[in-house]
C-alpha positions in Angstrom: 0.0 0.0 0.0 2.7 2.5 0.6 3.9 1.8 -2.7 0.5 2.9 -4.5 0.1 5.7 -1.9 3.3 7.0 -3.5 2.6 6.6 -6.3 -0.9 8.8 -6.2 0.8 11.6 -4.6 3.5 11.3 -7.1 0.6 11.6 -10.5 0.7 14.7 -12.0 -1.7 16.1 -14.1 -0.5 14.6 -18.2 0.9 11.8 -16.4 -0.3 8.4 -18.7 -1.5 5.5 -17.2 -2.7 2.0 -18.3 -5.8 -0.1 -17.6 -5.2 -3.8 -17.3 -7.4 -7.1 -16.3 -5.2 -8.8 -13.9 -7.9 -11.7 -13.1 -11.1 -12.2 -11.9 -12.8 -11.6 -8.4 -15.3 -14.1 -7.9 -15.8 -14.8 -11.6 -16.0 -10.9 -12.0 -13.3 -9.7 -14.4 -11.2 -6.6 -12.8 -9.5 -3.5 -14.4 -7.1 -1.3 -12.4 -5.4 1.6 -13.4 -1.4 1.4 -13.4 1.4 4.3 -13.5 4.3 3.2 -16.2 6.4 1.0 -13.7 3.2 -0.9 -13.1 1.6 0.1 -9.8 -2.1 0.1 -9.5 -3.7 3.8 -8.6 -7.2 2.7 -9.0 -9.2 -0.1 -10.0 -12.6 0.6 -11.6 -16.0 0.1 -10.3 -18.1 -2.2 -11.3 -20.1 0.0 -14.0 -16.9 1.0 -14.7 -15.4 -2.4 -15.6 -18.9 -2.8 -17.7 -18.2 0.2 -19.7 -14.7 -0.7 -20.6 -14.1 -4.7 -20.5 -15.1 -5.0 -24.1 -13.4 -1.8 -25.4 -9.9 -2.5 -24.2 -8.2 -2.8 -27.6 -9.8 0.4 -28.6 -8.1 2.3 -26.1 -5.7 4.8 -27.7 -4.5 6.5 -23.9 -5.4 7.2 -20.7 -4.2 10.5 -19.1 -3.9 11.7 -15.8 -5.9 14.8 -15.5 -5.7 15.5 -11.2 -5.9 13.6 -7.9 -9.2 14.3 -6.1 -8.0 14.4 -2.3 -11.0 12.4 -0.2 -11.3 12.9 3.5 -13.2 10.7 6.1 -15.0 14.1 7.1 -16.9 13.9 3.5 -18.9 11.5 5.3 -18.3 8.3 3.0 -17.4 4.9 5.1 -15.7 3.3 1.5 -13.4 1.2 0.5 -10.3 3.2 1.0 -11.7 4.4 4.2 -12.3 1.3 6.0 -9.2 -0.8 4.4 -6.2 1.8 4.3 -7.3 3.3 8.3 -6.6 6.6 7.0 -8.4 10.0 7.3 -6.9 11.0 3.9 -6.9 9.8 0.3 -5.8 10.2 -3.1 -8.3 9.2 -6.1 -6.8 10.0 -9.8 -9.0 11.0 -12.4 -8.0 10.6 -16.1 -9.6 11.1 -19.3 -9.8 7.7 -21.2 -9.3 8.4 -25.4 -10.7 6.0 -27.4 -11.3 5.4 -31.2 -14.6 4.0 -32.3 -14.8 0.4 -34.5 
């Protein structure tokens, strides 16, 4: 985890990333987002993994565009919240660009 903590402070905005399908979760396929040397930043939600997991190969980049900071004060009990104990966390958002079949 400190490794991907890092690495989210680290993203700057332009910053590319890539998505990739590691495996499955209980028969549910997964798509994180990784920096260049290959550390996950995020992994998509489910809708998220609905939009994309049949559009992979059209994916032309994924860019970095900020990191939203999230504080347990906003009043959300999530993932991040209950597994990394922190009162402080980084969530990237990127712009996916894609060409159409």
């Amino acid at each position: 985890n400190d490794n991907r903590l890092r690495a989210i402070q680290q993203l700057q905005s332009g910053d590319q990333l890539q998505l990739h399908s590691p495996s499955t979760l209980k028969g549910n396929p997964r798509l994180e987002l990784q920096t260049s040397k290959g550390i996950v930043v995020a992994r998509l939600s489910r809708n998220g993994v609905e939009a994309w997991i049949d559009r992979l190969e059209s994916i032309v980049a994924i860019q970095v565009v900020g990191v939203h900071i999230r504080k347990s004060e906003d009043g959300d009990q999530s993932f991040e919240r209950r597994s990394l104990k922190r009162d402080e966390w980084g969530v990237p958002i990127s712009e996916i660009y894609w060409r159409q079949k």
